[in-house]
C-alpha positions, 0 to 999 in steps of 0.5 A: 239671165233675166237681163238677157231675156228683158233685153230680147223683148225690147223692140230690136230698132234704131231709130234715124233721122230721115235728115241725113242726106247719106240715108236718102236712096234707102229702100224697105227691106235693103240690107245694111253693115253697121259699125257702133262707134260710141254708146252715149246716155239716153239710148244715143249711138254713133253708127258708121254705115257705108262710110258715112256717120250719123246718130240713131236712138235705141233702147238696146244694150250695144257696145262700142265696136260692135258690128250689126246686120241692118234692115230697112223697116220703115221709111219716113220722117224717121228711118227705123233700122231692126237689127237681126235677133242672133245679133242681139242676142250676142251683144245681149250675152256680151254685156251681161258676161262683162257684167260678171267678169269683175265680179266672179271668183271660185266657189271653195273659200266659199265653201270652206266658210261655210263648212266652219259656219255650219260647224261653229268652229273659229271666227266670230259667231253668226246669226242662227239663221245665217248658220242653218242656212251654211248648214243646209248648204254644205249638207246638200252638196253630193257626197263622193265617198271617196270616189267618183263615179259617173251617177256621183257627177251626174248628180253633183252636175245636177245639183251645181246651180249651172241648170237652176233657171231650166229645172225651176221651168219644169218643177213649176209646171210639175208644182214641186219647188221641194225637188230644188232643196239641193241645188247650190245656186238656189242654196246661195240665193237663199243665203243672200237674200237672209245676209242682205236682210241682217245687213241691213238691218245692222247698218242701222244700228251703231256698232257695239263693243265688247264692254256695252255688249255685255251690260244686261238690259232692264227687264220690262213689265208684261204690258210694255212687252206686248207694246214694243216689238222686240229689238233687232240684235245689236251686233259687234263690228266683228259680226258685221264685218264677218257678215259683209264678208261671207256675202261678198263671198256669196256674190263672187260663188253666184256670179261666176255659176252665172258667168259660166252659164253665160259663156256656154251660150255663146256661138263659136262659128267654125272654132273651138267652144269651151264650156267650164263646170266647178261641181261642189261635193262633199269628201267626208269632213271636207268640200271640193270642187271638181272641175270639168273643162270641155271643149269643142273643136269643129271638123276641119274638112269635109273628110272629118264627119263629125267634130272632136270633143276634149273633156278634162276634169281634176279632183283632189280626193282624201282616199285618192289624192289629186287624180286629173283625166282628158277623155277625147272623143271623135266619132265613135273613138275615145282615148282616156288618159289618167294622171295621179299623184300617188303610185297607189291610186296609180296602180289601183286605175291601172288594175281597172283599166280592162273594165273601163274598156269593157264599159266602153264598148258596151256604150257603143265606144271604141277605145283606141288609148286607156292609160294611166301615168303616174305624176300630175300634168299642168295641162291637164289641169283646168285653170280657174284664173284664166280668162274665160272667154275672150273678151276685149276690153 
């Protein structure tokens, strides 16, 4: 998010050699379509106005294709063209997400690790700082219980990293950072920046083997103790490589929180807005995300008053199994519709399906459709390996 807001401050021009014959006849406050042909070093850029090509300087992060609202600003022996803020705010959002996109990946082999880290159980044993911190971590995911109520995914969305840099604004300005203790995005960093530390640290050192690990050294006196720091750890090439590991791991988890929070800026203009969530919880002994798809779709005519909304969530809970949902909402309606894998949890949501209406009602909502239909649906499921905006290369 930093790269986005850095990039806003810069000044928003290009800058143009008044030598170009095809920029004679220009006018202060004259309105121009632009076209970015190629991006070079050193802030050059071949635009395309009008037909006519020529190179401009800037410090701002355009991309090759990209098509720009210009205005004259000044005319001179340079020509300063400033482009329009929404525009740059786009190209600003577009880079950042191109940055993300290679470098992202689902959060719960993370999660997974982690919970063997915290536990000690299997694979090479990690530094205790590493541990206390996966402990930390899986133990303030939000816990379910077996079942997922609406105060559960309020918290667990709270806590989901999606919402860190706004929360950090409010609590700065209250003086209580305690409050971000639970945050899995602040838990991630945290974690990162104690891996790059060791990992550092370890690089400096040759690896050790298990014959060398287990020599003791030779005691020193008192005085000698005082006079040399203590040693950084020695570590075996399993512990670095199980280091280096968990931090790629830590980077894909962060880079798609990041990603996520980065598409849900992007303006969609007359079609459909897409915003995915992965919430981390706990189940008992075992981490889950839960995954939420929602989606916008803007009134077609003049007749439809107000936009539709889709929201779409799967879990896979221990006392439940895998339970999938699509809750569509247009005005003031809502239809409901719930697929899960076991004929108990089928029955279990049907015998309910009356108090969910009622609870409807009650929040001003009319439901035209509640079901709940036995068997998992494709479609219903949010697929995290599909693009995530639509992006060309």
């Amino acid at each position: 998010m930093e790269s986005i807001s850095s990039s806003l401050v810069t000044q928003q021009l290009l800058t143009v050699s008044s030598n170009h014959s095809q920029l004679r006849g220009l006018a202060i406050g004259q309105q121009l379509t632009g076209t970015v042909l190629t991006v070079a070093q050193h802030g050059t850029v071949a635009l395309q106005v009008n037909q006519s090509t020529f190179n401009a300087r800037t410090t701002l992060p355009l991309i090759a294709g990209q098509t720009l609202t210009l205005v004259v600003e000044k005319i001179g022996p340079e020509i300063r063209l400033k482009i329009l803020d929404q525009q740059l705010h786009s190209s600003g959002l577009i880079q950042a997400i191109r940055q993300q996109l290679p470098r992202q990946g689902s959060a719960i082999e993370l999660l997974m690790n982690l919970q063997r880290i915290a536990r000690q159980t299997g694979g090479t044993r990690l530094p205790g700082s590493i541990t206390q911190l996966a402990r930390n971590i899986t133990q303030s995911l939000t816990e379910v219980g077996g079942s997922l109520s609406g105060e559960t995914v309020r918290q667990a969305l709270l806590n989901s990293g999606h919402f860190l840099e706004q929360r950090l604004l409010k609590l700065l300005s209250e003086f209580r950072g305690g409050a971000l203790q639970r945050d899995f995005k602040a838990g991630l960093i945290r974690l990162r920046t104690a891996l790059a530390d060791i990992i550092g640290q370890t690089k400096a050192q040759p690896a050790r083997n298990e014959a060398t690990s287990s020599v003791p050294l030779r005691p020193r006196g008192p005085a000698q103790a005082q006079i040399n720091p203590a040693p950084v750890p020695a570590r075996d090439a399993a512990s670095i490589k199980a280091l280096i590991d968990l931090s790629q791991q830590v980077d894909s988890a962060l880079a798609r929180i990041q990603l996520h929070q980065l598409t849900s800026l992007l303006e969609h203009e007359g079609a459909r807005s897409v915003w995915i969530l992965e919430l981390p919880v706990r189940d008992g002994e075992t981490v889950q995300l839960v995954r939420f798809r929602i989606e916008k779709e803007p009134s077609r005519d003049e007749s439809q008053a107000a936009a539709s909304f889709s929201i779409l969530f799967s879990v896979r809970l221990q006392a439940l199994g895998a339970v999938q949902a699509r809750l569509t909402l247009w005005g003031d309606s809502i239809s409901v519709v719930l697929h899960a894998e076991r004929h108990r949890t089928v029955k279990l949501a049907q015998a309910h399906l009356d108090d969910l209406c009622v609870r409807l009602l009650q929040t001003g909502l009319t439901p035209e459709s509640v079901v709940c239909l036995h068997g998992l649906h494709a479609e219903e499921t949010p697929n995290i390996h599909t693009p995530l905006v639509d992006i060309q290369a």
